[in-house]
C-alpha positions in Angstrom: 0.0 0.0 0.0 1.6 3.6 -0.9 2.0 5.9 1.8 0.2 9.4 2.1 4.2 10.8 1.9 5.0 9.2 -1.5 1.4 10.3 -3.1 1.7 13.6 -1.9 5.4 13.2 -3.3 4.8 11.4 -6.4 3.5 14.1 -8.7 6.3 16.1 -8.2 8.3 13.8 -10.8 6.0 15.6 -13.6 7.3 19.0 -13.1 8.3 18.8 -17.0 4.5 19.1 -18.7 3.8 21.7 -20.8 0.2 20.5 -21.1 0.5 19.7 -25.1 -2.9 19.7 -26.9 -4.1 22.4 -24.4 -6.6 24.9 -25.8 -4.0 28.1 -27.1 -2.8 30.2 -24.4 -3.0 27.9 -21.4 -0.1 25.6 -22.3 3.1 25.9 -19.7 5.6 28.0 -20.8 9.3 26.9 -21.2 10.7 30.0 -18.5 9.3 30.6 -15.2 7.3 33.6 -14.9 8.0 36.2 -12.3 5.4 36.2 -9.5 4.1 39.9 -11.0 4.0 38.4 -14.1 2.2 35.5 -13.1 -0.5 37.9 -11.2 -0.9 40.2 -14.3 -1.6 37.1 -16.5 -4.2 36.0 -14.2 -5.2 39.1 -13.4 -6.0 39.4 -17.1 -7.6 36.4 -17.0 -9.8 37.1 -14.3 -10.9 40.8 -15.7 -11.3 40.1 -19.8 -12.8 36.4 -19.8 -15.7 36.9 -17.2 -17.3 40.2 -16.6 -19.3 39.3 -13.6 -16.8 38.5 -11.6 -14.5 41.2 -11.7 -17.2 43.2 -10.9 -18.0 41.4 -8.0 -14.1 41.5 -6.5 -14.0 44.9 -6.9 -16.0 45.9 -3.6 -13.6 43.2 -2.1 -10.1 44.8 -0.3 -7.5 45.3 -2.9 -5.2 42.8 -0.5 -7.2 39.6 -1.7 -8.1 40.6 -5.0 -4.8 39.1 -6.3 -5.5 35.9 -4.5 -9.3 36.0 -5.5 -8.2 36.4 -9.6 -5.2 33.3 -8.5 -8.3 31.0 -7.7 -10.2 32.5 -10.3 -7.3 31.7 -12.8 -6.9 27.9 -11.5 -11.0 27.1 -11.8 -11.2 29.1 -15.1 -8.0 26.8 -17.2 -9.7 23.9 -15.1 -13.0 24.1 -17.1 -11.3 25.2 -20.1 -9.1 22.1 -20.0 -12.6 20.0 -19.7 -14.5 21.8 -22.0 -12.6 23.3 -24.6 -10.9 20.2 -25.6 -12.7 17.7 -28.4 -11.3 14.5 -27.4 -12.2 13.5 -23.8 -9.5 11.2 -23.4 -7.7 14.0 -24.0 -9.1 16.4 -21.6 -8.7 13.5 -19.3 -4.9 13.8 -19.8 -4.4 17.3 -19.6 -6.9 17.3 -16.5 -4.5 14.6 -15.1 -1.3 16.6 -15.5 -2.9 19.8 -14.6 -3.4 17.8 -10.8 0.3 16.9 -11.0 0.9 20.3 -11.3 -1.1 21.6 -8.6 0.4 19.0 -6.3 4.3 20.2 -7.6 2.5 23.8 -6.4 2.5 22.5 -2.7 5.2 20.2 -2.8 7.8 21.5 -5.3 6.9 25.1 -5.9 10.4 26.3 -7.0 9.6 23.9 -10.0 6.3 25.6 -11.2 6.3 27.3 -14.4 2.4 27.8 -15.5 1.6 31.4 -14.4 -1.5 29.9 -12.7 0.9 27.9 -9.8 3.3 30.4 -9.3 0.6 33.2 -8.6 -1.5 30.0 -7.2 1.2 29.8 -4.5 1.3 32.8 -3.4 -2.4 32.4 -2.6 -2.3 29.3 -0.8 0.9 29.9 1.4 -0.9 33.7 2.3 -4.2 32.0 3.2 -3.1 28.4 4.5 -5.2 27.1 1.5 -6.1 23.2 1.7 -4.9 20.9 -1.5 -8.1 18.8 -1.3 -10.6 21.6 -2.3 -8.9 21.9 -5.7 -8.6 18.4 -6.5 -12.4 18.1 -5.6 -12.8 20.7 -8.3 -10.5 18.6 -10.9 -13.1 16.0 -9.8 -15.8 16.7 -11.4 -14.2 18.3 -14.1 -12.9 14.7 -14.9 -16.4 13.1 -14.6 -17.4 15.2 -17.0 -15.4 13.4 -19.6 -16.9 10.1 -18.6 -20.5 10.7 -17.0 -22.7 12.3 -19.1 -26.6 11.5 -17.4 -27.7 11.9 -13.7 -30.2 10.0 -12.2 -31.6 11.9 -9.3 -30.8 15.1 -7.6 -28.7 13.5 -5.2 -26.8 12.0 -7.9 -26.2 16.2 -8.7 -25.8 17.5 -5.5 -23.1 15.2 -5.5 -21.6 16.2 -8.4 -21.9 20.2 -7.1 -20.3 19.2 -4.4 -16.9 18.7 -6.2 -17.6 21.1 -9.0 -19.4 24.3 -7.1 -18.9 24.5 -3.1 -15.1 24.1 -2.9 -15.1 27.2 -5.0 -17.3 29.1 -2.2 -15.2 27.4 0.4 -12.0 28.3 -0.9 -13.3 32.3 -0.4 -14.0 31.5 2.7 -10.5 30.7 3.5 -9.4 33.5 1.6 -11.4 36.1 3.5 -10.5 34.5 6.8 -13.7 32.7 7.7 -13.1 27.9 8.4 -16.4 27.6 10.5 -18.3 24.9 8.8 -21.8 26.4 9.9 -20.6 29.4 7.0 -19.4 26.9 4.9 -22.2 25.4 4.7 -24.4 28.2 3.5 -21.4 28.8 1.2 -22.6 25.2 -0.2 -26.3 26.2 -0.3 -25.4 29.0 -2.7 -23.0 27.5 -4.7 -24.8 24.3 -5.6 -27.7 26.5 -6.7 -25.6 28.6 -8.6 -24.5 25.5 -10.4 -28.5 24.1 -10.7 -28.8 27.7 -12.4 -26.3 27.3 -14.5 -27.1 23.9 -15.5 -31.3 24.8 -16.1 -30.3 27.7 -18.2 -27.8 25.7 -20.6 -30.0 22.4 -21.3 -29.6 22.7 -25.4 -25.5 24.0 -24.9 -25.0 20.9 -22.8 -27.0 18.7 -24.8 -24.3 19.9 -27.9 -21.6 18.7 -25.9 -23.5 15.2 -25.3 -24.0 15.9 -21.8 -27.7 16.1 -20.2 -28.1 17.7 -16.6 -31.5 17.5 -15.9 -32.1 14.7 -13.4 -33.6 11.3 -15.1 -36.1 10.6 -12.3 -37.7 14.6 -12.5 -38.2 14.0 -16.5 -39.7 10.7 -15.9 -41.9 12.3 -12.8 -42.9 14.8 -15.5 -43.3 13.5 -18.7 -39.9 14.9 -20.6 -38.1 12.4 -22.9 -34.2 12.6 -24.2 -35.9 13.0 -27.2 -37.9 15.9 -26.6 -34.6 17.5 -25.7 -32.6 16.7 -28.8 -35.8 17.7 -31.0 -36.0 21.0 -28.4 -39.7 20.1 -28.4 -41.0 22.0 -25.8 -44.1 21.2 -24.0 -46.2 21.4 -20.8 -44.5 18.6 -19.5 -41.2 20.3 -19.6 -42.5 23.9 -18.5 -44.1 21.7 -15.4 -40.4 20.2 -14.5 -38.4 23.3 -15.2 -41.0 25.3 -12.9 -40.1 22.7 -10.2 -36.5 22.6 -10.7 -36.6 27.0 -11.0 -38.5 26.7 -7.5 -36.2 24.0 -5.6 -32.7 26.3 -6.8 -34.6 30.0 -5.8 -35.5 27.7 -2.1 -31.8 26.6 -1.9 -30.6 30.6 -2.9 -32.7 31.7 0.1 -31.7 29.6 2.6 -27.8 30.2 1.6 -28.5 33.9 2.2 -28.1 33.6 6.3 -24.5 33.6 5.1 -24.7 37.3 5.2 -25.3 38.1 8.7 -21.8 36.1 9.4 -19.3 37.8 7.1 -17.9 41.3 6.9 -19.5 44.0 4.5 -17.3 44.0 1.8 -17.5 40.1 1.4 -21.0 40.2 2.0 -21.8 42.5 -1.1 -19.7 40.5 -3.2 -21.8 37.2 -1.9 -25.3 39.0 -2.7 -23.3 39.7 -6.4 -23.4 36.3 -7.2 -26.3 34.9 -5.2 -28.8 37.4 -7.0 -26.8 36.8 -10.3 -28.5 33.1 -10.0 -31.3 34.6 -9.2 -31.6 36.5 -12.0 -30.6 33.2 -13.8 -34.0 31.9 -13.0 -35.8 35.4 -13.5 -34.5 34.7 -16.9 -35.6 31.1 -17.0 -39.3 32.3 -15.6 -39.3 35.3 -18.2 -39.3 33.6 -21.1 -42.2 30.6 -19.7 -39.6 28.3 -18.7 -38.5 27.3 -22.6 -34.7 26.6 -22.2 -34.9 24.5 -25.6 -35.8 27.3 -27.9 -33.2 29.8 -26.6 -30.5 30.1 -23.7 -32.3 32.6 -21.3 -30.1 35.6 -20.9 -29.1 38.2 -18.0 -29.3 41.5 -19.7 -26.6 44.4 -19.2 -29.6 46.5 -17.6 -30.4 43.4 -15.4 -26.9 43.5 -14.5 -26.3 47.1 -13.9 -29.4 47.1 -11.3 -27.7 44.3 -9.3 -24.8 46.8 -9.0 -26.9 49.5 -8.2 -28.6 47.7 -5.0 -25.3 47.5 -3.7 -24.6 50.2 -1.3 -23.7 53.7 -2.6 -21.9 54.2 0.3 -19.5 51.5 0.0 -19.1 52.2 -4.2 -18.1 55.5 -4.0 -15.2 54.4 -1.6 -14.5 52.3 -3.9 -14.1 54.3 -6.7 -12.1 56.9 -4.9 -10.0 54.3 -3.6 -9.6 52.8 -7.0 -8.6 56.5 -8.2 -6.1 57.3 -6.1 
């Protein structure tokens, strides 16, 4: 039997990957990257590929915001490393090495070369980060290369468990806050977030051969595969998405508590992204619950009222602080 020592040791003997057949951009380069560089390139990461979330970090202290776009930067090349790659025995691979390299991040980290470790790092020695909650990310991001049907709910709140709450968790840590009464509101609002995600993308993920929606809800309802791959909607399917809209908007507000037990600055950017699921769903309801004819969509004016419920107080220091 191997020894925790020699697996936490072993991966460090693949310090030499440059992640071939990765999507352009993310492969490993051949220098070492100062640590400013590595923080600009996820920085620029963080600010150019998803809008919503560098608005969110910017009511956040400018002190975590570099460890906030490091996490960002590992979860983003994650997916893409799933997703963006045809072959799935080939996202398997680079999803593989890109654990080996995460594991050379804790054990090795004079060896890292991808911009993503060697900011990554600095994040984890700053905030005492634990390894596990970004291998349960690679997780699911592995599963997705092999399972492509869940059964049940359960069988997806056990997927969101890998995929979704370590994300949540990990800001936790960041912030400063390890009780697991928090985290697990954290939970609450990060497995809906993914429901959201996953109700508003039905036809995308259907593309990519995957189906979300849970098997026993479509039999309780009425709603066949092939209804799906046909985008045949019907009152059977407005009757199950209604019910699965209704059981993610329950979860979102019993995740809220987490509010009264963080700071104000984290807090704002929590409500950011809770009531950006929300308005996921508003989407979903707007437009009678038909996910096959169209991907439901937050608009920019949507978007720009979330902003604008968030305290004037705390913007405008913000922006003065941001101008100086």
């Amino acid at each position: 039997m191997t020894s925790p020592t020699a697996v936490s040791e072993q991966p460090v003997e693949f310090a030499g990957m440059s992640l071939e057949g990765a999507p352009k951009g993310l492969e490993t380069p051949e220098a070492r990257p100062t640590l400013a560089e590595a923080q600009q390139w996820c920085h620029r990461l963080a600010t150019t590929h998803y809008e919503n979330f560098h608005v969110a970090t910017l009511f956040l202290p400018a002190r975590v915001r570099p460890h906030f776009e490091s996490l960002y930067a590992y979860c983003r090349v994650s997916d893409d490393l799933g997703d963006e790659v045809a072959d799935p025995a080939t996202a398997l691979r680079l999803l593989n090495e890109w654990g080996a390299l995460l594991d050379e991040c804790y054990d090795a980290p004079e060896r890292s070369r991808h911009p993503v470790f060697v900011a990554l790092r600095e994040t984890i020695v700053a905030c005492d980060l634990p390894r596990h909650l970004f291998h349960d990310l690679l997780a699911a991001f592995k599963q997705d290369q092999t399972k492509t049907r869940f059964a049940s709910i359960a069988e997806l709140e056990a997927y969101s468990h890998n995929s979704a709450n370590p994300v949540g968790r990990l800001v936790l840590w960041i912030c400063g806050y390890r009780a697991e009464s928090t985290a697990l509101l954290s939970d609450k609002i990060c497995t809906a977030l993914q429901y959201a995600n996953f109700w508003q993308d039905v036809v995308e993920d259907w593309e990519r051969g995957r189906r979300y929606l849970p098997a026993d809800e479509m039999v309780r309802f009425g709603v066949t595969d092939e209804q799906i791959a046909a985008r045949q909607f019907t009152p059977e399917y407005r009757a199950l998405m209604t019910h699965l809209v209704e059981l993610t908007r329950a979860m979102l507000r019993e995740g809220a508590a987490i509010s009264n037990r963080v700071d104000r600055e984290l807090e704002t950017t929590l409500d950011l992204f809770r009531k950006g699921g929300e308005a996921i769903l508003d989407a979903i309801e707007a437009q009678g619950f038909d996910t096959l004819k169209q991907r439901p969509e937050v608009s920019k004016w949507k978007k720009l009222r979330l902003v604008a419920g968030v305290g004037p107080g705390l913007i405008w220091s913000k922006l003065l602080g941001s101008a100086r």
